[in-house]
N, C-alpha and C positions, 0 to 999 in steps of 0.2 A: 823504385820508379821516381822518376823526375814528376815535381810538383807541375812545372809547367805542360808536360805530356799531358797528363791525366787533368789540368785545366783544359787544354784543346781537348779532349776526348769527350770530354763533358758539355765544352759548347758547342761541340757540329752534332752531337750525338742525336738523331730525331729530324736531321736535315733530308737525310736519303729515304723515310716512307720506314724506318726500319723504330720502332718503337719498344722493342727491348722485351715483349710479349711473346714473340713465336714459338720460346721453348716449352708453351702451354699446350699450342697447337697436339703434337704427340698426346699428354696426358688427355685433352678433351677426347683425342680420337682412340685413348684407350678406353676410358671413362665409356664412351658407347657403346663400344665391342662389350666390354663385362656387363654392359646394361644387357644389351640383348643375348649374351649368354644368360644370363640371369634369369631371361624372361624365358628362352628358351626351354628352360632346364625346371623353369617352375613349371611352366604351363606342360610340358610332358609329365613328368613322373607327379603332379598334385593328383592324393588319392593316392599314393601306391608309396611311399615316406612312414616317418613314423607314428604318422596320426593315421595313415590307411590300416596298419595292423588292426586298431583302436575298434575301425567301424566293423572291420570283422568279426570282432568279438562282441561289439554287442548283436551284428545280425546271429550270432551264434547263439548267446542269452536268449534273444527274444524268441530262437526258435523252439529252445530248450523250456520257455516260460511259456510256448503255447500245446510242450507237448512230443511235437512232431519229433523229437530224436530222446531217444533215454539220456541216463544220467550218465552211462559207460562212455556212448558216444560222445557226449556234450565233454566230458572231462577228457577223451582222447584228442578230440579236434584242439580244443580249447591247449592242450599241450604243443601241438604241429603247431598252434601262432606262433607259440614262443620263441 
């Protein structure tokens, strides 16, 4: 490239409203789709992930620690989490 080109390009460059930023525009408008996919996808499946197995097991302990199911059952359920 000509030194002189790329001088002109560089002093009109900012004259037309065009500030050299737009190729951003895309990434921010991606940047909020995955935001709200994100939000989406937590706010459905929170509780049913891998920490919902977690609370099934202990509402299964605790039923097992008040009684209400044997040990047969407590250890078949407690195998169906896994």
């Amino acid at each position: 490239m000509d030194a002189s080109f790329l001088t002109h390009l560089l002093a009109n460059h900012g004259h037309d409203g065009d500030h050299g930023w737009w190729p951003l525009f895309p990434l921010l408008w991606l940047a909020v789709l995955a935001t709200i996919v994100w939000l989406f996808t937590r706010r459905r499946w929170h509780g049913r992930g891998p920490g919902g197995g977690d609370r099934a097991k202990e509402i299964l302990a605790e039923r097992y620690a008040r009684g209400e199911i044997a040990g047969e059952e407590y250890r078949e359920r407690l195998e169906q989490l896994r």
